[in-house]
PASEBA-1860 file (N, C-alpha, C; in nm, 3 decimals):
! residues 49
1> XXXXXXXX> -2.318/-7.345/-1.079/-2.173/-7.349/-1.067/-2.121/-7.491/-1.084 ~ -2.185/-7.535/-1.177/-2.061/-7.684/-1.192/-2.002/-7.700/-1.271 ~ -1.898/-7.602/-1.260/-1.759/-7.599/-1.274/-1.681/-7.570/-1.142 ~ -1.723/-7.577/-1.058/-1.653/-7.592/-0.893/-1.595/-7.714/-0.889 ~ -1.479/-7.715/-0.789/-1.414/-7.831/-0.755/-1.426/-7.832/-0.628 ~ -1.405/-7.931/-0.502/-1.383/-7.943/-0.382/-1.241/-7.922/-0.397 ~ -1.237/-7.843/-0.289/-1.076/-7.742/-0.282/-1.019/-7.878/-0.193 ~ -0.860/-7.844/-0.280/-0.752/-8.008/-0.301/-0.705/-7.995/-0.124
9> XXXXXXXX> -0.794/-7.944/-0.047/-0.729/-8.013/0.144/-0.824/-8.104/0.162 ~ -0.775/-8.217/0.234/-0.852/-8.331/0.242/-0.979/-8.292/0.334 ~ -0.956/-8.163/0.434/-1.063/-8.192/0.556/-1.121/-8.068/0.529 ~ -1.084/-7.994/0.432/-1.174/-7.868/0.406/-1.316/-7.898/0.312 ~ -1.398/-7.811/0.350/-1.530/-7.826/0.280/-1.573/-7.731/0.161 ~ -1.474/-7.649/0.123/-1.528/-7.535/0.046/-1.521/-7.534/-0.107 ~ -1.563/-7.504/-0.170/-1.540/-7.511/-0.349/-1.442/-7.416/-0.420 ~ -1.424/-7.458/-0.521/-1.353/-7.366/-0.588/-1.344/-7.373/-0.742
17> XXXXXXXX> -1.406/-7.235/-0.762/-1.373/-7.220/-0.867/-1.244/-7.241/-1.005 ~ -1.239/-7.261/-1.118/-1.139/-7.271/-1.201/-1.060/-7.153/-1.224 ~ -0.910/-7.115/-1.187/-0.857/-7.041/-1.232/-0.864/-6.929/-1.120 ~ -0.905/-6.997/-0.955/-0.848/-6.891/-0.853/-0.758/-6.864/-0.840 ~ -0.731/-6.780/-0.730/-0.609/-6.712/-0.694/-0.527/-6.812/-0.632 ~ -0.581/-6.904/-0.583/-0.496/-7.045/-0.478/-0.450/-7.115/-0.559 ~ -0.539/-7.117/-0.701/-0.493/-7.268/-0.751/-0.602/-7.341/-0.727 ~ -0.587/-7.468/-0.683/-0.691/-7.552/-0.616/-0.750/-7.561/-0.475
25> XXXXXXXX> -0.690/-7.469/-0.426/-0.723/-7.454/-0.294/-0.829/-7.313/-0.268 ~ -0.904/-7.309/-0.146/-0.948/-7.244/-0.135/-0.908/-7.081/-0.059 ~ -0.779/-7.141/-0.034/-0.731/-6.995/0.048/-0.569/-7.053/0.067 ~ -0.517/-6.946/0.115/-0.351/-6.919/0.181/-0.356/-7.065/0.267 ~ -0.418/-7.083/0.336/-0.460/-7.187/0.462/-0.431/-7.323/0.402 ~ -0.520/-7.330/0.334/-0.523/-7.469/0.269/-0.420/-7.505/0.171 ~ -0.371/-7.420/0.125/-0.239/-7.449/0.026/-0.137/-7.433/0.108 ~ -0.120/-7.384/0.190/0.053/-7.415/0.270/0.003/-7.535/0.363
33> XXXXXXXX> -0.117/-7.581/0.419/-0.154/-7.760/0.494/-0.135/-7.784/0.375 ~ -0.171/-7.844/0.293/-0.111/-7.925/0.164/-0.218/-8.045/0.216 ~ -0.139/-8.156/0.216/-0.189/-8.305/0.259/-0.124/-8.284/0.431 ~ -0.151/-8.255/0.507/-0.127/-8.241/0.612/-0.236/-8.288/0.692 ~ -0.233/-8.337/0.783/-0.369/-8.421/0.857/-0.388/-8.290/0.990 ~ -0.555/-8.252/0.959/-0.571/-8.203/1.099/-0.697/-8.227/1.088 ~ -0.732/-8.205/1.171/-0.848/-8.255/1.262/-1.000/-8.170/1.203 ~ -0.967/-8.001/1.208/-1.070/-7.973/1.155/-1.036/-7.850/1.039
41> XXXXXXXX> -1.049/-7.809/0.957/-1.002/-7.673/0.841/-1.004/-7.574/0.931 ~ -0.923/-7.480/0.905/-0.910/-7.335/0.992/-0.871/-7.225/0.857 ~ -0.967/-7.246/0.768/-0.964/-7.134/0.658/-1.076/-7.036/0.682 ~ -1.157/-7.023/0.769/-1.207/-6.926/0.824/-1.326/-6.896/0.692 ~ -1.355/-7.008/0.621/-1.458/-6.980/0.551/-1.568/-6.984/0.586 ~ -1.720/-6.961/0.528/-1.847/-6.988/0.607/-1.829/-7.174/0.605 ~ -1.813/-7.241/0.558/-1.836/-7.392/0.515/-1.771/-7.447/0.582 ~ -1.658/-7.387/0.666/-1.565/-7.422/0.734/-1.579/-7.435/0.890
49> X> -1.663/-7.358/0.883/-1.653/-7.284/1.054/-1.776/-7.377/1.143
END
């Protein structure tokens, strides 16, 4: 898979494919935080948790 990107939230850990459903993000979660500072990702992914 390298064509994965690190999904565009600064504190999330998860990849993403080209041409998801988010965009660059890995979920709903991470695209409405945007650049938003928190402490730890709450996208409820395995990479996340």
């Amino acid at each position: 898979m390298a064509d994965t990107q690190k999904c565009a939230h600064p504190i999330c850990k998860c990849t993403v494919a080209p041409g998801g459903p988010h965009g660059k993000f890995c979920s709903d979660h991470c695209k409405e935080s945007g650049q938003k500072t928190e402490l730890r990702c709450d996208c409820q992914h395995l990479a996340c948790r």
